[in-house]
C-alpha positions as CSV (number, residue, x, y, z in Angstrom):
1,X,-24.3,-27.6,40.6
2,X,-25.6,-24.0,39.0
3,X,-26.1,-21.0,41.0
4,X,-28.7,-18.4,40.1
5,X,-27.1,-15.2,40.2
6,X,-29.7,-12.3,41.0
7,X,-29.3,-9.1,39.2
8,X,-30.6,-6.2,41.3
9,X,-33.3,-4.2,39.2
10,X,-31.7,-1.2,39.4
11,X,-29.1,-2.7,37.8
12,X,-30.4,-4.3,35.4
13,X,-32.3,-1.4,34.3
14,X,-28.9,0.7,34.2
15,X,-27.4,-2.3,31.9
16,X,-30.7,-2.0,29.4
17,X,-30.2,1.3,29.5
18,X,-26.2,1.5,28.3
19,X,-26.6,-1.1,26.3
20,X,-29.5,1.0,24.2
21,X,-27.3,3.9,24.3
22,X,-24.2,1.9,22.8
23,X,-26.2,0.5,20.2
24,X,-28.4,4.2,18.9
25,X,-24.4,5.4,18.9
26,X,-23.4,2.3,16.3
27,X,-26.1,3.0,14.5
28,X,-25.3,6.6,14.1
29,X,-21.8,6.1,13.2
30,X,-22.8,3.3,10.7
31,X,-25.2,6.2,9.4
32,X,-22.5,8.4,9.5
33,X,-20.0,6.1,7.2
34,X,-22.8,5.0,4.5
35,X,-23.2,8.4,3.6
36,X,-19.4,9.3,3.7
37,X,-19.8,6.0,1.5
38,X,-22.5,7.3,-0.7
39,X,-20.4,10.8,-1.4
40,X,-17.0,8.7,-2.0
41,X,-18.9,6.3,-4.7
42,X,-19.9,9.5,-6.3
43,X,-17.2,11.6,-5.8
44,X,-15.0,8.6,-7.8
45,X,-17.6,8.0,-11.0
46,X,-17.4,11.7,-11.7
47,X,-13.2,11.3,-11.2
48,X,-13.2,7.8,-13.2
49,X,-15.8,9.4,-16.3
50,X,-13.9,12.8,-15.9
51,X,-10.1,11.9,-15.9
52,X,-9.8,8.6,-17.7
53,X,-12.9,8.5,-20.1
54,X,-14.6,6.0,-18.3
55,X,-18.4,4.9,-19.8
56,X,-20.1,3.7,-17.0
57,X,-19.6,3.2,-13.4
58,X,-21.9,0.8,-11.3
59,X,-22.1,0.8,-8.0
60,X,-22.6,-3.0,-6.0
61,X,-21.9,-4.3,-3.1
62,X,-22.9,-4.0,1.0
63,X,-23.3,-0.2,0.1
64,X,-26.5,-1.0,-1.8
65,X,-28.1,-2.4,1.4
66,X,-28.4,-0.6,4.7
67,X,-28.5,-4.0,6.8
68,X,-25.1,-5.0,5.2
69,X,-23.1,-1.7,5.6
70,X,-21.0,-2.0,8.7
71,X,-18.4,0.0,10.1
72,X,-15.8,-2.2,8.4
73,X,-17.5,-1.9,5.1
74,X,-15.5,-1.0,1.9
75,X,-16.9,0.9,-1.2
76,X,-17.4,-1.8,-4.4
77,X,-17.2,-0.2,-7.9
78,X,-17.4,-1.6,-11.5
79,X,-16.1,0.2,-14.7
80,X,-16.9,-0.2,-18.2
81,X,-13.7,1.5,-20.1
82,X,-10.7,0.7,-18.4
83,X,-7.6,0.4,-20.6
84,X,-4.3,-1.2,-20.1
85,X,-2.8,1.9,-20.6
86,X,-4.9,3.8,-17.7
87,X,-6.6,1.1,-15.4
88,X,-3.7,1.4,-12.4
89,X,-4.0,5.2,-12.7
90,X,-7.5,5.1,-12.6
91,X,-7.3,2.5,-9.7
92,X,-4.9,4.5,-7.8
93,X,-6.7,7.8,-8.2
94,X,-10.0,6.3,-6.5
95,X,-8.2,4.7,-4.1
96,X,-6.6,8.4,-2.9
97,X,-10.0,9.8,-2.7
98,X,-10.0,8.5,0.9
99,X,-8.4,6.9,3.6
100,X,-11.4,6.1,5.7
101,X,-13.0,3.9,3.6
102,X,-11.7,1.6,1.3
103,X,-12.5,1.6,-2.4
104,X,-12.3,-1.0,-4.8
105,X,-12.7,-0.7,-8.7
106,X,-13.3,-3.5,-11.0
107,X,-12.9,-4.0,-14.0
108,X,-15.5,-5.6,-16.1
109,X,-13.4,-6.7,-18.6
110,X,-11.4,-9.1,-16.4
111,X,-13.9,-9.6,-13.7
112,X,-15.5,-13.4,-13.5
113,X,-18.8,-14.1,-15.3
114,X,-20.4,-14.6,-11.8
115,X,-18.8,-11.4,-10.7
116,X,-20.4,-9.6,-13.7
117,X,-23.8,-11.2,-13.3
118,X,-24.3,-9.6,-9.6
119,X,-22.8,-6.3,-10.7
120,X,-25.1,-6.5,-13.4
121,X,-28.1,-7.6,-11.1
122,X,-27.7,-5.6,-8.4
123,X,-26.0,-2.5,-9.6
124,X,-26.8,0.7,-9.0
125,X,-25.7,3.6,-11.9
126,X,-23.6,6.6,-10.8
């Protein structure tokens, strides 16, 4: 047998209304990170060309699409450059720039074809 259980409207209408207010304040802090996102991708091209010589830096990844970004959401970057002599430096200095947000940094020289293809595609130039 299955009971009906009646929700007073009052009540429901105070469970609408904390349920919107939960969800504006996700949405704010997933605002909030993308653009602590945004500065970090930057902030690392201009360390990665600066400091290790790096030719270009590509951004790809969830960052590139506001519907994919999510408070768990890490920070994907490609580089076209990286030595054997500086790529752990280089990998290590981005990865110091923050510990809110994780940042990874490929290199395209050892990435997979497929990998490549999307960076390429989808990429964004910092």
């Amino acid at each position: 047998m299955s009971e009906t259980i009646s929700i007073p409207s009052d009540k429901m209408a105070q469970y609408r209304r904390t349920a919107q207010k939960r969800w504006r304040a996700e949405q704010e802090q997933r605002r909030q990170r993308r653009a602590r996102a945004w500065e970090l991708a930057q902030q690392s091209a201009a360390l990665l060309k600066a400091e290790f010589d790096i030719e270009q830096v590509v951004l790809f990844g969830s960052l590139l699409y506001p519907d994919r970004f999510t408070l768990h959401s890490d920070v994907d970057l490609a580089a076209w450059g990286l030595t054997p002599q500086n790529w752990l430096k280089a990998i290590t200095a981005v990865s110091l720039l923050a510990d809110d947000i994780p940042l990874n940094l490929v290199d395209v020289s050892t990435c997979t074809p497929e990998l490549l293809a999307v960076i390429e595609q989808e990429g964004v130039r910092l």
